[in-house]
N, C-alpha and C positions, 0 to 999 in steps of 0.2 A: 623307157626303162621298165616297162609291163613285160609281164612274162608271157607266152603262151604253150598249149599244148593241144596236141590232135590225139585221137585214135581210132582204127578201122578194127578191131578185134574179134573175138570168140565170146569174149566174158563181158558181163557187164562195164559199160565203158567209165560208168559216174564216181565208182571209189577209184578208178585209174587215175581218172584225170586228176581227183583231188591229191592221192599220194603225189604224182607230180609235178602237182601246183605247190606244195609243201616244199619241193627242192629250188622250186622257181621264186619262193615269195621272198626271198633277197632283192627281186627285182618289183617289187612296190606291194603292198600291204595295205591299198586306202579302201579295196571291194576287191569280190573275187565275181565270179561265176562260169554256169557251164553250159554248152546245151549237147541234146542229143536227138537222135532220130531215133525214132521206137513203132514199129510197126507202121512206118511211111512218117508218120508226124513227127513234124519239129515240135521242140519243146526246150524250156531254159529254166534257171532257176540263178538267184542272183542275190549279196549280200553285202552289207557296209562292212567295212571292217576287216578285221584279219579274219583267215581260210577258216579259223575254228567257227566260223560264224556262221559261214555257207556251209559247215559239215555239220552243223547242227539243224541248218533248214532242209538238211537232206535226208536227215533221220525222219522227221515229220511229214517233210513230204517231197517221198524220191522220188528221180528222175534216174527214169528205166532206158534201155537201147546201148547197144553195141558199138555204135559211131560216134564221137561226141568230138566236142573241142573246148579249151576252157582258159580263163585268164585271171590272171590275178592284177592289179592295175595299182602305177603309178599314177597319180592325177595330172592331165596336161590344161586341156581343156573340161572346164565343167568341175562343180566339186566334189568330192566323196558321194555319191548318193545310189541308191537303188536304180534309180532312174538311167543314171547317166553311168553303172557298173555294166563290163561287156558280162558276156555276145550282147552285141547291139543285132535285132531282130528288125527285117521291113520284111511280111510278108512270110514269102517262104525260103528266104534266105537266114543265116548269123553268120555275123563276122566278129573274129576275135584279133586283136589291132595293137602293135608296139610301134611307136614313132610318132610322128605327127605329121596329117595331111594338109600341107602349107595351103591349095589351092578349095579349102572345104568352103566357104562362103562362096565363092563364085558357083560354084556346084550345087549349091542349096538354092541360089539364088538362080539358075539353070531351070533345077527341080519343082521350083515351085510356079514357074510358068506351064507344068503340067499339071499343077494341083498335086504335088509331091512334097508335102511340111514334115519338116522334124518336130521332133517330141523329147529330144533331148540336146544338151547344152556340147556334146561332145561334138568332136573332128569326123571319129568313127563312124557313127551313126549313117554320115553320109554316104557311106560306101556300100553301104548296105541299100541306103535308099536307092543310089544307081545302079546298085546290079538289080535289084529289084524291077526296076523301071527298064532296062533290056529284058530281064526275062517277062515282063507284060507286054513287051511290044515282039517275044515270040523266039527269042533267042536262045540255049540252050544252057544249062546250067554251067558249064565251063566257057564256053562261048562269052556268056553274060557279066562273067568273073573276068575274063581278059578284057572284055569292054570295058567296065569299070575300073580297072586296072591301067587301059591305056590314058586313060583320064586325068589320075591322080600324080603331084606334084610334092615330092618332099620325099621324107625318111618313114618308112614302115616296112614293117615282116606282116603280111594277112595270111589268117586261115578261114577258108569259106567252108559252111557247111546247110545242105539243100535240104528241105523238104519233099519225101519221096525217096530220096538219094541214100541208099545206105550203107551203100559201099563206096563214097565220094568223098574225099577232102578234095580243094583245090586251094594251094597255097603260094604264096611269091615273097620276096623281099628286097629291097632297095634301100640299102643303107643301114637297116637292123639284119640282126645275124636272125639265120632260122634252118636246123638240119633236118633231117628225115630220117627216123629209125626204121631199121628192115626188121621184121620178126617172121616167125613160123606161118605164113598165112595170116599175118598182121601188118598192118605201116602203122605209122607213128610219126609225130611232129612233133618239136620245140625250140623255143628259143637259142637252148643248147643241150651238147652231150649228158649235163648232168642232170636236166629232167628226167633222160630217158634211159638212166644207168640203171635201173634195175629190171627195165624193161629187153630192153638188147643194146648189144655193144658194137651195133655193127652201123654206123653214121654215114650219109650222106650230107657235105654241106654244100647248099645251095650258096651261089655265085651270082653276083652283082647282076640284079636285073631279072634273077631267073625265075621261070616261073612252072610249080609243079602238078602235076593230076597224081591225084592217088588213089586206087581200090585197095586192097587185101593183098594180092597178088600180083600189080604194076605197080609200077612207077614211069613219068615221062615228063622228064624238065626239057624245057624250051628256055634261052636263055635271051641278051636282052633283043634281039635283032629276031626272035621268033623261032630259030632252027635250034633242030633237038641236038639235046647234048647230052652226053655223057661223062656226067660227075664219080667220079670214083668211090666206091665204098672200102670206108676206112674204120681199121677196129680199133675201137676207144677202149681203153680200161679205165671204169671210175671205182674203184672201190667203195661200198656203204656203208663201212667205219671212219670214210672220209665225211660224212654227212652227220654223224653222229655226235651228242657232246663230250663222249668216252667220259662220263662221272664229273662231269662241270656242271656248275650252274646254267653257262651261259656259253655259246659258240663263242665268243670275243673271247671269255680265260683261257679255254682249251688251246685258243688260238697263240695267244700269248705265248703259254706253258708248250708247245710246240717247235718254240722259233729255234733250241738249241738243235735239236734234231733236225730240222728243214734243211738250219741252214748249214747244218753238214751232209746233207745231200749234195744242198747246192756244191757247194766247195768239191766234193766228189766229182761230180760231172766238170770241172773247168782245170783243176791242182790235178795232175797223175803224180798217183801214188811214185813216193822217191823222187821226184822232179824238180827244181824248182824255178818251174816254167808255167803259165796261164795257158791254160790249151780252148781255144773257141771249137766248138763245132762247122762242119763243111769247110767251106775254102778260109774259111777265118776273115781277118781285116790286116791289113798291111799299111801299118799307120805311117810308113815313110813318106806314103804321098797322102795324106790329110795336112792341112793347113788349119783348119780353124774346125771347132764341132758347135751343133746347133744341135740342143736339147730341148723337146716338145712334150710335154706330158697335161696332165689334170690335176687338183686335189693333192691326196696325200703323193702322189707320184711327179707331180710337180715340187716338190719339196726333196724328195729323193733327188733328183737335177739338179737344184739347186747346190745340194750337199756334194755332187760329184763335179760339179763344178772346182770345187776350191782341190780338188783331186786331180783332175784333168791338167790346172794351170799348177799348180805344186810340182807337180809330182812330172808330166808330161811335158810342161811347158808349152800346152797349145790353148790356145784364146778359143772361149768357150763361150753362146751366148743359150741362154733359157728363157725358156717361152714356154705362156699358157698356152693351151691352145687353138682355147676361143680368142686368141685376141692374133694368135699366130694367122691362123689362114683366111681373115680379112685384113689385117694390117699387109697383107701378101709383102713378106720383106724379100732383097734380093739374097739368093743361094750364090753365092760364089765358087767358082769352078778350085776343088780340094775339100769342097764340104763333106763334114761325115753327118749324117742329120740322125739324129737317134730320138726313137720315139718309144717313151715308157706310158706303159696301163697294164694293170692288172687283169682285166678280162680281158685284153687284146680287141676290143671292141668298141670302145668308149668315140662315141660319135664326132666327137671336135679333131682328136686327137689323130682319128684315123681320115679325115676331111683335111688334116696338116701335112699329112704323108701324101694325100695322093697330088697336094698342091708342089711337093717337093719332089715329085717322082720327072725325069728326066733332067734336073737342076742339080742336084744333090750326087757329090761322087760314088758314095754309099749310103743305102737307107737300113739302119740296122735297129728293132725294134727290142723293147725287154719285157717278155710278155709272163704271165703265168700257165696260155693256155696256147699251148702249142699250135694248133687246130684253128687259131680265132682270123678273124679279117684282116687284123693289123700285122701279124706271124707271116700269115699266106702272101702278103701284098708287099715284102719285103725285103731284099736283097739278103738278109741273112735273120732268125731269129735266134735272141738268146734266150734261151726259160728257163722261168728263174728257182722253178723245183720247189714251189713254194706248198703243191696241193691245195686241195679245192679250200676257197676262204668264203666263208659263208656269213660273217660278222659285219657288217654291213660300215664298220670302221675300220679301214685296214690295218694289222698288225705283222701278222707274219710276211705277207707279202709286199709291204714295204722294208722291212729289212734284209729279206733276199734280194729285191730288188739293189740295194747297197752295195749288198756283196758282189754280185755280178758285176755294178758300176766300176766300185774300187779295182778290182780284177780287169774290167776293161781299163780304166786307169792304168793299174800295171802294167796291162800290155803298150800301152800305146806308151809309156816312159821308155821302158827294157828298147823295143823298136825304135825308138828315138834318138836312143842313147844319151838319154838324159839320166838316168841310174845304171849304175854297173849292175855285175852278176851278185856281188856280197850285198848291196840296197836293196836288190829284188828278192834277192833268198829271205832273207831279214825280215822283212814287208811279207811274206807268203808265209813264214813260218809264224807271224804274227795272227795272221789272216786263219789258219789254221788250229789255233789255239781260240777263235771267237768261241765256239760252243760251250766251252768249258765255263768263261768268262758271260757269259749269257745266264748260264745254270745260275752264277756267284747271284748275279744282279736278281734274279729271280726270287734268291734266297732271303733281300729283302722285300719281301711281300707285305709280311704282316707290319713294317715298318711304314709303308707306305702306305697300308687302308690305315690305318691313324692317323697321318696327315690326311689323309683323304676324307675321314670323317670332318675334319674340323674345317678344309676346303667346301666343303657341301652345302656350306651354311654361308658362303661370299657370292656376292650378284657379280662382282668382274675379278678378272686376274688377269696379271701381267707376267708371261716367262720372257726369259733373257740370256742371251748368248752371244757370243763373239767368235766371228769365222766359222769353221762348220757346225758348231754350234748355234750358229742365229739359225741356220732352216729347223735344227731340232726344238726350238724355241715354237716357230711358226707351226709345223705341225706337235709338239705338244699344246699348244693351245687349241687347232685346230680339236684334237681328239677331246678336249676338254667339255668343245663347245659342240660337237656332234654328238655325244651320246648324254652330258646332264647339264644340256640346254643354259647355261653358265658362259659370260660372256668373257669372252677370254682374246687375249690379244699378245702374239708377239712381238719384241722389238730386238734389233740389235745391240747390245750391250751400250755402246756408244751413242747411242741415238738418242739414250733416253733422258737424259736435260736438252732434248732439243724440242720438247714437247708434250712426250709421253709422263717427263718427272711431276704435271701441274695434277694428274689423279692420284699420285700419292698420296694416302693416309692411314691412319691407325684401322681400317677396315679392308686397306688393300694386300691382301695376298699376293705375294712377289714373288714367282719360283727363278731361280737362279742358276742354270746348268754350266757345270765349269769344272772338268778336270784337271788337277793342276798340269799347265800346260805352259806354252812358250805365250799366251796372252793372258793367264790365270790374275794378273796384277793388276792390267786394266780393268777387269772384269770384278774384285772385289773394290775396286776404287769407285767403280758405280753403284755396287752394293752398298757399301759405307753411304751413300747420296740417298738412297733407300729409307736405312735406318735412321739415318738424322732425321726424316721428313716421317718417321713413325711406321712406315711400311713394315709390314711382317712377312721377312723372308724365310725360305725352305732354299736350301740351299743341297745340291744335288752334287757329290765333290768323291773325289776320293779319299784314301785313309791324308797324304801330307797336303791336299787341300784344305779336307776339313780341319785338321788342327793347326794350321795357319789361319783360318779365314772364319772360323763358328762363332767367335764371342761375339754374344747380343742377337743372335737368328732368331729367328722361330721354332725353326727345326729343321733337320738335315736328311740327308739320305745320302747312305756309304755306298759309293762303288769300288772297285776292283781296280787296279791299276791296270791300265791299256795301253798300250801304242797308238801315240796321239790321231795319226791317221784314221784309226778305226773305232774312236770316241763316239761318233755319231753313233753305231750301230748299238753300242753297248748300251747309251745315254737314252737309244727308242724306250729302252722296256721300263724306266721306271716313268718316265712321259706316258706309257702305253695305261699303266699299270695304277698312277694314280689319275687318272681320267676314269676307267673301267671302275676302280673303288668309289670316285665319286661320284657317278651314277648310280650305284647300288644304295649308296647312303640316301641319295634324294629317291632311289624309287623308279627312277626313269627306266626304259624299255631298252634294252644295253645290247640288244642284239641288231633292234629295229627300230632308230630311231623316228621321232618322229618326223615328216616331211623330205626324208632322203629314200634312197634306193641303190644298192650295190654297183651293178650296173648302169652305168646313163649312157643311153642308144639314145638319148635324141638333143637338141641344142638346147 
């Protein structure tokens, strides 16, 4: 989950690398550093902590030269330290390292029958030691880098940078994403497009196994079998008002305050204008011959699945099953022939996820992914992608891109009913027109803000919480708990409405905070029948309803929160934002770091 960056330039390479590390540090925040070549000599510089740390030891004392490469670091092996922050250096090699190298003890232990010891607690390090150990026994600097390359066992992006060398990156990846920026008589490396957006727009990405040499002026990937290939250069547009807080506090509000706009993008690209028909990009999906779906995700996108679950079998009438996706492709379950196997991540990258895809690849009747990033491993490797138009999300909690994600589900939902013929043309129009109408109804919800950081102050001050929900509201349950618990470290737990005298009722008390999501709906009565079980036992609920919810169901709460009358259907999405909204307020009350929390990372490329 560590980011990296290269660059062969004109200009000094050290404030490069750092504005670039600045787009990358979604992908871990525990050290940064960098190294460069400056008149033949390597050289590094390296820091605990977030990038302002290392841009502060740069002030003091910089690190000059034109070539460099730099990392900002998720912790795998080894903890936060100086020591153990990349470029990891042996000699006159650095390497800068996202993954983790499964076979590094065997290789240390290799290593050290030559009198080759490590000095730090990382996987990394080792890689360097052995390319080190080729280039002493006479091998050439890229020579040396694919030796040590043939070597290593697992998931990594490397960028190699020489001593002497100063017109040379040599870099590969296997299992982590890693592109190549072209510029004016410049190359360029990173993990992805949006390091190197403001650098150039013109991307190459590297292809499972591949492995790249770069001066100023070449480029020459060899791919996994050794023969040169030729990857296509493709032009990205990232705009750097997508990077920006535009007048927030914090990338998670901005993110927030966004969702209505997104996700009338999204709807754009899927609803034609006057239609009222789901339109998929390319050849589409033809759910007549689907038989069952098989939903694979992570995290908060695992919860998205979930929710579209009870869409799929509602609405379409096909048996739907969901899966982690660490647990999917070692459990290796049988794909049965009519499988539609749909695989959600927001970076299109996410290492388990896209390790489920490729176990389901010639099994599965279609593999259809829902990505944010068109361009990513999980998109390319796919029988069809949908994107889900969400823009770059930089918040390290997702918000707007699991409610796109939603949108596009319910939307494949409809299509796969319409096709079915399980809803006529007047249910499907009805359902789209409703679908159509979110943004507006997003804005409402938004409108209680200031309603929800007051419950959220007074949330701030509880060690556990419990939310609750029945039907598609139990995964809104689980991932608002989830957001609760990843950004103000509050230990939060969802359950299904009904579940909760089966276990969960024995933590009730005058201390426990109950948040209760339920728009008056076709199970709104079950769902305050377990409220009422709440109150008796002292629990202090927050009760999240609509206008003739709440004035059925408020007397004796704690306190409430008003939405907007919805179309049962499309509750989940609307229900995200005040979940979204008091998790965000109550980290701000405790203080916590609400963009970056602590011990996560945006992206996860490794298991």
């Amino acid at each position: 989950m560590c980011g990296i960056v290269g660059v062969l330039g004109d200009h000094e390479a050290a404030p490069i690398l750092v504005e670039a590390l600045k787009r990358l540090e979604y992908r871990g925040y525990d050290s940064a550093g960098i190294a460069t070549v400056n008149h033949g000599k390597l050289d590094r510089r390296r820091a605990v902590g977030k990038l302002v740390n290392l841009g502060d030891l740069l002030v003091h004392d910089p690190l000059p030269g034109k070539a460099g490469i730099g990392h900002t670091r998720w912790a795998t092996h080894g903890e936060p330290s100086v020591s153990n922050a990349h470029p990891h250096q042996a000699g006159p090699v650095a390497v800068v390292h996202n993954g983790i190298i499964e076979n590094f003890r065997d290789l240390r232990a290799e290593l050290a029958e030559h009198g080759i010891l490590p000095q730090t607690e990382t996987d990394t390090e080792t890689v360097a030691l052995l390319t080190q150990h080729y280039l002493d026994q006479g091998a050439s600097p890229v020579d040396a880098a694919f030796q040590a390359l043939d070597r290593l066992e697992g998931a990594f992006a490397l960028a190699f940078l020489f001593d002497g060398e100063e017109d040379l990156i040599v870099a590969a990846r296997k299992g982590s994403p890693l592109a190549i920026g072209h510029g004016e008589g410049e190359m360029y490396v990173g993990s992805d497009a949006i390091a190197l957006g403001p650098l150039t727009d013109r991307i190459t990405y590297l292809e499972e196994g591949d492995r790249a040499v770069l001066t100023r002026t070449s480029l020459e990937i060899r791919d996994a079998q050794g023969e040169l290939a030729n990857r296509e250069i493709r032009t990205v547009q990232i705009q750097s008002t997508q990077i920006d807080k535009a007048g927030h506090k914090h990338f998670m509000a901005k993110e927030i305050a966004e969702q209505p706009l997104v996700i009338g993008d999204a709807l754009g690209h899927y609803l034609p204008a006057g239609q009222d028909t789901v339109q998929l990009p390319g050849k589409g999906i033809d759910f007549t011959k689907i038989e069952r779906v098989t939903m694979v995700a992570c995290g908060t996108a695992y919860y998205a699945c979930l929710t579209a679950k009870y869409w799929f079998e509602q609405l379409a009438r096909i048996p739907v099953e969901v899966d982690i996706a660490s647990e999917f492709r070692y459990r290796e379950p049988p794909v049965s022939p009519g499988t539609l196997a749909v695989f959600v991540s927001q970076s299109g990258e996410t290492a388990d996820t896209l390790a489920a895809l490729r176990y389901c690849e010639g099994k599965a009747d279609k593999i259809v992914s829902v990505v944010n990033v068109p361009e990513s491993s999980i998109a390319r490797e796919s029988d069809l992608a949908l994107p889900i138009h969400a823009g770059v999300e930089v918040g390290v909690a997702s918000t707007k891109a699991f409610t796109c994600q939603l949108v596009v589900l319910v939307l494949l939902a409809l299509k796969a009913a319409a096709d079915k013929g399980q809803i006529d043309q007047e249910t499907l129009a009805d359902h789209i027109s409703a679908v159509r109408g979110l943004p507006s109804l997003l804005n409402a919800a938004l409108d209680q803000n200031e309603a929800i950081r007051q419950a959220a102050i007074k949330l701030s001050e509880a060690r556990d919480v419990l939310f609750l929900g029945r039907g598609p509201m139990y995964p809104m349950a689980l991932e608002g708990a989830l957001k609760l618990k990843e950004i103000s470290y509050i230990h939060a737990e969802g359950y299904a409405s009904g579940e909760l005298k089966h276990g969960p009722i024995a933590l009730i008390d005058k201390n426990m905070p109950v948040i209760v999501m339920a728009p008056r709906d076709a199970v709104f009565d079950k769902t305050v029948s377990n409220m009422q079980e709440v109150m008796a036992r002292k629990g202090q609920v927050l009760l999240i309803s609509d206008d003739d919810g709440l004035a059925e169901a408020q007397d004796g709460v704690w306190s409430t929160i008003r939405m907007p009358h919805v179309h049962p259907t499309l509750a989940p999405i609307l229900y995200a934002i005040p979940a979204q909204l008091l998790a965000y307020h109550t980290a701000v009350a405790k203080g916590t770091d609400v963009d970056q929390p602590r011990n996560l990372a945006k992206s996860v490329t490794v298991e």
